[in-house]
C-alpha positions as CSV (number, residue, x, y, z in Angstrom):
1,X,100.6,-54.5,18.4
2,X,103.3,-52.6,16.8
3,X,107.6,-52.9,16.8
4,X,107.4,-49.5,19.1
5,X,105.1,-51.4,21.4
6,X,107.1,-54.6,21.6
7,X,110.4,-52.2,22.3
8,X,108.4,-50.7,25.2
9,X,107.6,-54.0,26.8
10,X,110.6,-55.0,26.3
11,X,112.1,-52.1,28.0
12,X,109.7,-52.0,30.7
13,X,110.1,-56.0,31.4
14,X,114.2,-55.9,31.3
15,X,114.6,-52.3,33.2
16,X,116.6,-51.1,30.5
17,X,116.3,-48.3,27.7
18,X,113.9,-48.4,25.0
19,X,116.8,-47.9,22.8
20,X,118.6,-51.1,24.3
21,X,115.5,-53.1,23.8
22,X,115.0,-52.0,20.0
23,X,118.3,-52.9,19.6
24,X,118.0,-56.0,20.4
25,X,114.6,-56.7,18.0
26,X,116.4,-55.8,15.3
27,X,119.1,-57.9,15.8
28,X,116.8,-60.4,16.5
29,X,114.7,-59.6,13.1
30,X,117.6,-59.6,10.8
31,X,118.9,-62.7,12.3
32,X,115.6,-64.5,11.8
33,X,116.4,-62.4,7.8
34,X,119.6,-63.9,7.4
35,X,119.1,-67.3,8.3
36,X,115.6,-67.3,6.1
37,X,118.0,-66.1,3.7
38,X,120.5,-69.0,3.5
39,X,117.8,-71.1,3.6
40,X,117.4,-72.3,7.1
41,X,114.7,-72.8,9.7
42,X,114.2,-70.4,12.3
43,X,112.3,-72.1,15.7
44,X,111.6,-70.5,18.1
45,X,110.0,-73.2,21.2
46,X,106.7,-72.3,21.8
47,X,106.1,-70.1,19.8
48,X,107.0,-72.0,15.7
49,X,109.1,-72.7,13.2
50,X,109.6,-69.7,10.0
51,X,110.8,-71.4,7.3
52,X,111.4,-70.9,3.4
53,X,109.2,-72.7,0.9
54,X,108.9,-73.0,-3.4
55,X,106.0,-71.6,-4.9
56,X,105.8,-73.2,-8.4
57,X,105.4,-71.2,-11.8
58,X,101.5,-71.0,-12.4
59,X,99.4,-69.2,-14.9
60,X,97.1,-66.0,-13.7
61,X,95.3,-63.8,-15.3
62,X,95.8,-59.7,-15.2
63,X,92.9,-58.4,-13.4
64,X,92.7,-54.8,-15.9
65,X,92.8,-57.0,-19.2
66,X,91.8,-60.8,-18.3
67,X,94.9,-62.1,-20.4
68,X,96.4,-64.9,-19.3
69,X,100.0,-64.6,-17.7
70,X,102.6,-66.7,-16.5
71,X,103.7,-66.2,-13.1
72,X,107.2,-67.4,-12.3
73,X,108.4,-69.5,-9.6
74,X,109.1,-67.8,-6.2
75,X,111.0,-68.1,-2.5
76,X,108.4,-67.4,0.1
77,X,108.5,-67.0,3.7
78,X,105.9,-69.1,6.2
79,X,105.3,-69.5,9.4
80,X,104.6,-72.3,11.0
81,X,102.9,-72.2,14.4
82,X,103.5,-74.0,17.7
83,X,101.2,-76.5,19.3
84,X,101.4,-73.8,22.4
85,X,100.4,-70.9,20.3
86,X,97.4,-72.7,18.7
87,X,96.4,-73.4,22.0
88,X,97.1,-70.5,23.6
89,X,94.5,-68.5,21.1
90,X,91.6,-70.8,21.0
């Protein structure tokens, strides 16, 4: 399932315009952004919890010439599903 497909049940479920509806996911995605960004959890009931986590520094190796590199620390995003959504799939 794509954004355009999400828009379209959106639009279809609400009665309103497609361009309403898409309006509203993206306000919804960069809201989810912007909190990620500030560092806070997103949860959505039901459905789980996006949060922001540390990846450490670690060593790697460059796959062309097999030297060892370091790999610095990073912010990554997860996502964390619900109990409902777990069940809801199996």
């Amino acid at each position: 399932m794509t954004k355009a497909d999400l828009v379209a049940i959106m639009a279809k479920t609400a009665g309103g315009s497609k361009t309403a509806s898409e309006r509203g996911m993206n306000t919804f995605i960069v809201s989810i952004f912007e909190s990620l960004r500030r560092g806070r959890r997103v949860t959505i009931s039901g459905f789980g919890t996006f949060m922001v986590t540390r990846r450490a520094a670690r060593n790697g190796r460059d796959p062309r010439t097999g030297k060892e590199i370091k790999i610095p620390p990073a912010k990554v995003p997860r996502f964390r599903p619900s109990r409902a959504l777990k069940t809801a799939i199996r």
